[in-house]
C-alpha positions, 0 to 999 in steps of 0.5 A, spaced: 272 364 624 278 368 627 277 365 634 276 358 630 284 359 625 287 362 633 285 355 637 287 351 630 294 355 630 295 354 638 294 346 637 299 346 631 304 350 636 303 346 642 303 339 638 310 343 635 312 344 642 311 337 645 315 334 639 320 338 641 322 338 648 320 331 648 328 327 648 328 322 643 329 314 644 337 312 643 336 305 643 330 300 642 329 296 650 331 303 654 329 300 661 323 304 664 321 305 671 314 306 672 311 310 678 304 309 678 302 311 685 304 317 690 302 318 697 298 323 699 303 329 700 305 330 708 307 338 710 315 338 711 316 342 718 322 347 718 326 351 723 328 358 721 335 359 720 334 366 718 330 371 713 332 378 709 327 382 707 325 387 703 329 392 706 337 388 704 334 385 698 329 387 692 325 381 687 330 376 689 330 369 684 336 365 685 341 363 690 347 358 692 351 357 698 358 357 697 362 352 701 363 357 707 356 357 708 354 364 705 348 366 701 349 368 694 343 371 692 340 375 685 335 380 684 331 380 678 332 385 673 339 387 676 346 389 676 348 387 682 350 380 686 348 380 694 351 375 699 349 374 705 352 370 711 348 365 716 345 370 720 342 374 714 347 379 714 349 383 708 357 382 707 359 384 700 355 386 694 358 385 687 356 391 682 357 393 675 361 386 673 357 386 667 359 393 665 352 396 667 348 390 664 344 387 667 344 379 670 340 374 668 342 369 671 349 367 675 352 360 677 357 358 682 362 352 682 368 351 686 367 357 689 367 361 683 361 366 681 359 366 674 354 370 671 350 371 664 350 378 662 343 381 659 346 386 655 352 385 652 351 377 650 357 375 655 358 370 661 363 372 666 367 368 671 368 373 677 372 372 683 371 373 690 373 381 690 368 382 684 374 383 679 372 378 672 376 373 671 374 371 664 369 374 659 367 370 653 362 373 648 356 369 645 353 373 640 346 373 639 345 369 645 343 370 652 344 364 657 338 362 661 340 357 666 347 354 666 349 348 670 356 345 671 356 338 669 364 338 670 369 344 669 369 342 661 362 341 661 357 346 662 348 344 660 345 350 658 339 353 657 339 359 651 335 364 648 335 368 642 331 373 640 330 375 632 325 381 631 321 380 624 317 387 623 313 389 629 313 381 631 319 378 636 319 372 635 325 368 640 329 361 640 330 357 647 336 351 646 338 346 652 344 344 649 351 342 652 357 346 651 364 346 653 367 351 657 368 356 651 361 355 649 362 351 643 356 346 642 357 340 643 350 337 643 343 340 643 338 337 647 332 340 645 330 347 641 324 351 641 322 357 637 316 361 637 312 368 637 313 372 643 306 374 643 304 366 642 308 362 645 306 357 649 309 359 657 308 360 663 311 364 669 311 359 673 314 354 670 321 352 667 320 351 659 326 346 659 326 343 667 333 339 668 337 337 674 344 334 675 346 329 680 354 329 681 352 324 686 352 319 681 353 323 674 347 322 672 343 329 668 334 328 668 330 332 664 324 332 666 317 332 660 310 334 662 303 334 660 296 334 663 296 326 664 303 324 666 310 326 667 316 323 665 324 324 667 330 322 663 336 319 665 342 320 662 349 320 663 354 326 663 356 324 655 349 325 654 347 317 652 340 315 655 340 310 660 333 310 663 326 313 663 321 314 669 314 315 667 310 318 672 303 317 674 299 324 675 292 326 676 290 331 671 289 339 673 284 344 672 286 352 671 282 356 675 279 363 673 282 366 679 289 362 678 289 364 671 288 372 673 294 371 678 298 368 673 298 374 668 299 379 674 306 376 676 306 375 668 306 383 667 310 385 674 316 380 672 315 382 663 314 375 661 309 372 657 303 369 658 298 365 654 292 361 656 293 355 652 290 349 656 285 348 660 290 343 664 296 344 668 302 341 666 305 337 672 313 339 672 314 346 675 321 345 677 326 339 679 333 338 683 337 334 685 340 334 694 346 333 695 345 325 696 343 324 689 334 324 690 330 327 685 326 333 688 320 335 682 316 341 684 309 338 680 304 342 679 298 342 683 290 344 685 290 351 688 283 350 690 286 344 694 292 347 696 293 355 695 296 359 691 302 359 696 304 351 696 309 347 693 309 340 692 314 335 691 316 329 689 322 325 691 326 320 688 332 316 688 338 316 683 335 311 680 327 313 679 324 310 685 318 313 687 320 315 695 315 320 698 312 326 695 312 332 700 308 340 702 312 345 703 308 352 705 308 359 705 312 358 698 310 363 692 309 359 686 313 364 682 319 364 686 325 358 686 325 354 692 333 349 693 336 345 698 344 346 699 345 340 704 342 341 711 338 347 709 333 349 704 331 357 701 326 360 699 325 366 695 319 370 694 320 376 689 313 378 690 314 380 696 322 380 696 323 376 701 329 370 702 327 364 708 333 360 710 331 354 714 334 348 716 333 341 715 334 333 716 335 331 709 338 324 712 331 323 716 326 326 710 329 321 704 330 315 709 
């Protein structure tokens, strides 16, 4: 009987969070764009650049360049900032800008390193000699992922905790904010026990990408059958939807014990809710405006070390769909013009490689 009121409650708290995280219709006779096929995914060759391993950097999960080409990299559950030049050499490292807190997540813009500070609740703006610029405080709330839109405006994703009893439950909000934090619109919200919630460590709970070639914002919506993206403008008003076609996948016993490994090394939860993946892992855009989505894929078919991507023009046009190798499923994978970086935090390692991105996307 219990097992029968568990998976009851499971279904109610998926078909919650589905509704939620779904971006609801603005207008009636929204174009829509539909990709029913992708072409079978061909390996993308690449030309190491540089690598750092476990002896400069340690579970390395996020990067940027800056514009004189160095390599800013994060470690997990840290305090410190690492920045790499184009051989891979360590030349300076930002420490304790937090006060001792830890980082959760950091962003540059023009040149300018933001960072989300874990303990304190704060979001920082940094220059290039480590001293903080700016520290604005944001209550209950830690900054998961933000991006810049523009200098005034900035999308987000936050996290709120809330402790009732023994039980934590948490708050998720992708919403847009100004550069002092105010709310501006709220996206999509999700609210959760942290021992039931619906979440994979390898998955991003709200995947989203900005494209400053055109001023467009996606937000990618997945489910075992299909995949969509919404388009919207920088004010947030809906322009289109890509609906994609996708092959349903099945967990295996071996993928899922791999998945509450990492979940335990990296202190996140796991819950085995489905027995079909959802088909959006990750999603960014190039400096040209396509659309990079990391889907999710069959590890019998593929491994566990391979990474799939679709590719899509500004405009939601199927391109190509490509296999990229050697790529950790829990680690971040992005394109920053001509080269591509890896990071792999289980065996803390960070691979630069160059590419012809003109010659991928033509």
């Amino acid at each position: 009987m219990k097992k029968i009121l568990a998976y009851i409650s499971l279904i109610i708290l998926i078909g919650t969070f589905v509704y939620w995280v779904t971006p609801k219709i603005q207008h009636k006779g929204i174009k829509k764009i539909k990709n029913e096929y992708f072409t079978d995914p061909v390996e993308l060759k690449l030309e190491k650049i540089c690598s750092i391993d476990s002896t400069e950097i340690n579970k390395p999960v996020q990067s940027y360049f800056n514009s004189k080409d160095e390599l800013y990299v994060l470690e997990y559950f840290s305090q410190k900032v690492k920045i790499f030049d184009q051989k891979g050499k360590l030349i300076r490292k930002y420490e304790n800008i937090c006060d001792s807190s830890n980082i959760s997540s950091f962003t540059l813009f023009n040149d300018t390193l933001f960072v989300s500070c874990l303990e304190d609740k704060s979001f920082r703006t940094i220059n290039e000699k480590g001293e903080v610029l700016r520290k604005v405080l944001l209550n209950d709330e830690l900054p998961l992922n933000i991006s810049f839109i523009n200098e005034n405006n900035i999308l987000g994703l936050f996290r709120t905790n809330l402790v009732k009893g023994k039980e934590l439950y948490i708050n998720l909000d992708l919403k847009l904010v100004d550069k002092n934090f105010s709310k501006k619109k709220l996206i999509s919200s999700f609210f959760s026990s942290m021992y039931q919630m619906n979440f994979d460590p390898e998955i991003t709970m709200f995947p989203f990408a900005i494209s400053r070639f055109k001023d467009l914002l996606y937000l990618g919506v997945s489910s075992p059958e299909k995949y969509s993206i919404f388009v919207y403008d920088i004010g947030m008003k809906l322009q289109f939807v890509v609906e994609n076609s996708a092959d349903s996948i099945y967990f295996t016993q071996d993928e899922f014990k791999l998945k509450l490994k990492r979940a335990k090394e990296f202190k996140l939860p796991l819950s085995k809710s489905l027995e079909l993946k959802d088909n959006i892992e990750n999603m960014f855009c190039d400096e040209l405006g396509n659309i990079w989505v990391r889907r999710g894929i069959d590890n019998n078919k593929y491994s566990f070390d391979t990474s799939i991507f679709d590719i899509f023009r500004y405009n939601g046009k199927y391109l190509k769909s490509i296999l990229l190798k050697n790529t950790s499923r829990i680690g971040d994978i992005s394109i920053h013009g001509d080269k591509v970086v890896v990071l792999n935090p289980e065996i803390s390692k960070v691979d630069v490689y160059k590419i012809n991105l003109q010659e991928i996307v033509k």
